[in-house]
C-alpha positions as CSV (number, residue, x, y, z in Angstrom):
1,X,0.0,0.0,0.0
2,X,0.9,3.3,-0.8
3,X,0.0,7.4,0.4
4,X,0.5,10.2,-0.6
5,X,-0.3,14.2,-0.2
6,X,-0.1,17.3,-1.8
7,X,-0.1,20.9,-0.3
8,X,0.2,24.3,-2.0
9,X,0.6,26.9,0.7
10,X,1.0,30.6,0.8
11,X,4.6,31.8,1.6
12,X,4.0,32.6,5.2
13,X,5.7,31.3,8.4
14,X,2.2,29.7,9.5
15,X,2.3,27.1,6.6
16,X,5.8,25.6,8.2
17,X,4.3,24.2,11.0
18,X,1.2,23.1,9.3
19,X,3.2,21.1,6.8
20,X,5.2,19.5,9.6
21,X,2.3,18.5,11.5
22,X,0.8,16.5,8.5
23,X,3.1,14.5,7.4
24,X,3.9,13.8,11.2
25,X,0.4,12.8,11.3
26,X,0.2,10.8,8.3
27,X,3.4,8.6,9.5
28,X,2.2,8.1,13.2
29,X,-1.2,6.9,11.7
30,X,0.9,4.9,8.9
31,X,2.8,3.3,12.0
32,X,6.7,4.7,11.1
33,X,9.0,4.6,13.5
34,X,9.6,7.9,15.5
35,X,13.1,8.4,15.1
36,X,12.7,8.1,11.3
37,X,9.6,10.4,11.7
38,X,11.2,13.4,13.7
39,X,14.5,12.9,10.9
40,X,12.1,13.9,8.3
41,X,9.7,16.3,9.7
42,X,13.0,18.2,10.8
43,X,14.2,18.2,7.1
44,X,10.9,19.1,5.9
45,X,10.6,21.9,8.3
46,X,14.0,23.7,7.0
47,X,12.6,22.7,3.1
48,X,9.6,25.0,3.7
49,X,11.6,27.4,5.7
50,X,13.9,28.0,2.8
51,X,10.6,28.2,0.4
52,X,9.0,30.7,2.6
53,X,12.1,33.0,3.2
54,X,13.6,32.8,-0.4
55,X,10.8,31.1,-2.8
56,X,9.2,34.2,-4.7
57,X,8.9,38.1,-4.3
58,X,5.9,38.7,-2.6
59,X,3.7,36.8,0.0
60,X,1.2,36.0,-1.9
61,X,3.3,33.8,-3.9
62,X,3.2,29.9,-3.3
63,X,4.8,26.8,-2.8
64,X,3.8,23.5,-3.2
65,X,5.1,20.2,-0.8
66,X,4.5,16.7,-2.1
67,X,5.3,13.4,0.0
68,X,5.3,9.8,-0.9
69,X,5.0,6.8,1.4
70,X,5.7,4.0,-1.0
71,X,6.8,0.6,0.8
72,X,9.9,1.0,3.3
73,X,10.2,4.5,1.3
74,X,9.7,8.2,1.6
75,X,9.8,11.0,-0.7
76,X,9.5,14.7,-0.2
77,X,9.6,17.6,-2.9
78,X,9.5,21.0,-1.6
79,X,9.0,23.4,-4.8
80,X,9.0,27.4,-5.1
81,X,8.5,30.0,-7.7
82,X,11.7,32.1,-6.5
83,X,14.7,33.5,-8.2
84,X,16.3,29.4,-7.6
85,X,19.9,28.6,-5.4
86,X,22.4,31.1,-6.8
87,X,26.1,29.2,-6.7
88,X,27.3,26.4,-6.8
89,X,24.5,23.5,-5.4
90,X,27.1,20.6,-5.1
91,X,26.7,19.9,-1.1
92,X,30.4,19.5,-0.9
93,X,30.2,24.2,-1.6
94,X,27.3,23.9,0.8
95,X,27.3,22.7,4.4
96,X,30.6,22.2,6.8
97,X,32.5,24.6,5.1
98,X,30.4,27.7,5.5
99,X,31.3,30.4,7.8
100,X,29.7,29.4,11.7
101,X,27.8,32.9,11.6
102,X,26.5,32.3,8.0
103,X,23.3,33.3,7.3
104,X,22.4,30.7,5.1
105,X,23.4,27.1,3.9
106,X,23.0,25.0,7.1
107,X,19.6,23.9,6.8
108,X,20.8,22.6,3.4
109,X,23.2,20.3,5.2
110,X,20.9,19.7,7.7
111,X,18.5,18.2,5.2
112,X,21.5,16.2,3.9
113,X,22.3,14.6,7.2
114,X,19.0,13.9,8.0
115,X,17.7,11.8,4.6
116,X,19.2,9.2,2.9
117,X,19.1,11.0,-0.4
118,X,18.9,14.2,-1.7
119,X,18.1,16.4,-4.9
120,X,18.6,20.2,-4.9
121,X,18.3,21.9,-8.3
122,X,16.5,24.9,-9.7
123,X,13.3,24.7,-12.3
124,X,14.3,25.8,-15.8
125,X,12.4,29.1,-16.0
126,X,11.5,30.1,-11.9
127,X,11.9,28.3,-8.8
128,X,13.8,25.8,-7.3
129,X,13.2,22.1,-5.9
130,X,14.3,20.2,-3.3
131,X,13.6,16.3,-3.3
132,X,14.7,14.2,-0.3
133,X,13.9,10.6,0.9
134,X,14.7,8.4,3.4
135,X,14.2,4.3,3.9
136,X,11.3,3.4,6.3
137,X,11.6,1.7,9.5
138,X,8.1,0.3,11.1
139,X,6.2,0.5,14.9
140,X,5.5,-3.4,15.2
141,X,1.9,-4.2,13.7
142,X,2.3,-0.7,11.8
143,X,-0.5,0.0,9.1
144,X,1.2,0.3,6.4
145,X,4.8,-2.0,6.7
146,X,6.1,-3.0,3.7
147,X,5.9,-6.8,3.3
């Protein structure tokens, strides 16, 4: 068996938390373990974080968050309509090796250290993307375990 959601939000602080709290939701009902829960709510959190701070030029603009619970796997797209990651995007530019006081950049890497695989890339035309996934581990007698 497999779930999944769809979500386009306004570009506003408020829509973080509400994200957060769904796919939370949706994995406690599904029966994943809380450890691997928390890893990707966390991840998801700075995802939409980075869509509401940097993801368009005015606050009505949108984004739209996407997750996938396929069999032992998850899958979460985060996707804006802003200007897109200026720079380099390989995580080895990103990460450790910015400045302790930076401004941006860690919740990047903390996305990378928290999922088992990641995608960051820009749209062509506007906006930018950021896919991540990690493998499933199950509550016993969990709703959805893959078989």
């Amino acid at each position: 068996m497999s779930i999944w959601w769809s979500l386009h939000l306004r570009r506003e602080a408020a829509s973080v938390p509400l994200a957060r709290r769904l796919l939370l939701g949706a994995m406690e009902t599904a029966g994943v373990d809380p450890d691997i829960s928390f890893d990707l709510a966390l991840a998801l959190t700075e995802a939409c974080a980075n869509a509401v701070e940097y993801g368009g030029d005015t606050t009505t603009d949108d984004y739209r968050v996407t997750a996938f619970i396929d069999g032992d796997q998850c899958r979460i797209e985060v996707i804006d309509s802003g200007p897109g990651f200026r720079g380099n995007l390989d995580s080895r530019q990103r990460g450790p090796h910015a400045p302790l006081r930076a401004e941006g950049g860690r919740g990047l890497f903390l996305i990378e250290s928290l999922a088992d695989h990641v995608d960051i890339h820009n749209r062509e035309g506007r906006g930018a993307v950021v896919s991540f996934g990690k493998i499933l581990k199950w509550r016993e007698g969990a709703l959805l375990a893959a078989s």
